[in-house]
N, C-alpha and C positions, 0 to 999 in steps of 0.2 A: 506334702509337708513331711519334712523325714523327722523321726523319733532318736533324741539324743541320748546317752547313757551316761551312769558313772556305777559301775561293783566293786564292791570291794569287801572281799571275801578272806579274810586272815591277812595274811600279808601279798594277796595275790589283790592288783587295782586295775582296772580298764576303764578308759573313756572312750566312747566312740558312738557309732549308727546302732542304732537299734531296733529299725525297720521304718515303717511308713506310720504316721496318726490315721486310727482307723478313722477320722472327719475327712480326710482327703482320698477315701475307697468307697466303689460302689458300695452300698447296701446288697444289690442283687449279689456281688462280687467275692463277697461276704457267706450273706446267709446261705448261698447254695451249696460250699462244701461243708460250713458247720454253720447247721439248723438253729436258728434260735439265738445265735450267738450278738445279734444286731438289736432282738430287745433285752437281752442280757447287761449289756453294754448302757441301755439309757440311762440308768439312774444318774450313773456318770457322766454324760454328753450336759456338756456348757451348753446352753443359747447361742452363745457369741463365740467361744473359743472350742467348741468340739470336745476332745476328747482330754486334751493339755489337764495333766493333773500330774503330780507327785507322788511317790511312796516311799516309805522305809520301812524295813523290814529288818528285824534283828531276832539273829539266831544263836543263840549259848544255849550254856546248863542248866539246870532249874536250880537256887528258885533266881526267876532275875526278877529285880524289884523295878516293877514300871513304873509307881510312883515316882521312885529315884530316877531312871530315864527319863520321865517327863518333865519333871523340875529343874535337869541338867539341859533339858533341848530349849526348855522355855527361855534358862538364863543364856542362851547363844542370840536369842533375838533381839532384832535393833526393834528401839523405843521408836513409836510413830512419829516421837515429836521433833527426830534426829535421821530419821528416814529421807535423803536425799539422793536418790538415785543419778538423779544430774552431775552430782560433783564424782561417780562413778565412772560416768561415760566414757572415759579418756583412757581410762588403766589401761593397760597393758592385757591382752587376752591369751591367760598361759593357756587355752588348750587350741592344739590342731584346727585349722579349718572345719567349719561345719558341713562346708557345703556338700549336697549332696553327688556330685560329677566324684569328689577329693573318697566317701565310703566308699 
């Protein structure tokens, strides 16, 4: 399973490969060049989905007010009650092939 991206860093943006999920590589594969790194890693490992998680990460100047980001990220989300991924399925996919042969 290959690992997808998006950065975007000032006005510099990339999407693209981002290596492999570490749920789809040995353990042994793993921990042998970096020690430790496989129980590092559980707390985040799914049951069901491995490693598949999200992050953001924002970099300014001080002070940046988080309360303010989080209240701005909160009002970006769809209401559960209007949550229909179905009527999604058909759009148009603006990014590049994912497949991993295409990185």
């Amino acid at each position: 399973m290959i690992s997808r991206g998006f950065s975007c860093t000032g006005s510099q943006t990339m999407f693209g490969f981002h290596g492999l999920l570490r749920s789809s590589i040995n353990d042994a594969f793993i921990d042998k060049p970096w020690p430790g790194v496989v129980q590092m890693l559980k707390p985040y490992l799914n049951p069901i989905w491995g490693d598949r998680r999200q992050k953001i990460v924002f970099i300014g100047a001080d002070p940046m007010d988080e309360g303010k980001i989080r209240a701005e990220l909160d009002a970006c989300l769809i209401d559960s009650r209007v949550f229909a991924p179905e009527l999604w399925r058909n759009l148009p996919d603006p990014f590049a092939t994912w497949d991993r042969r295409a990185a």
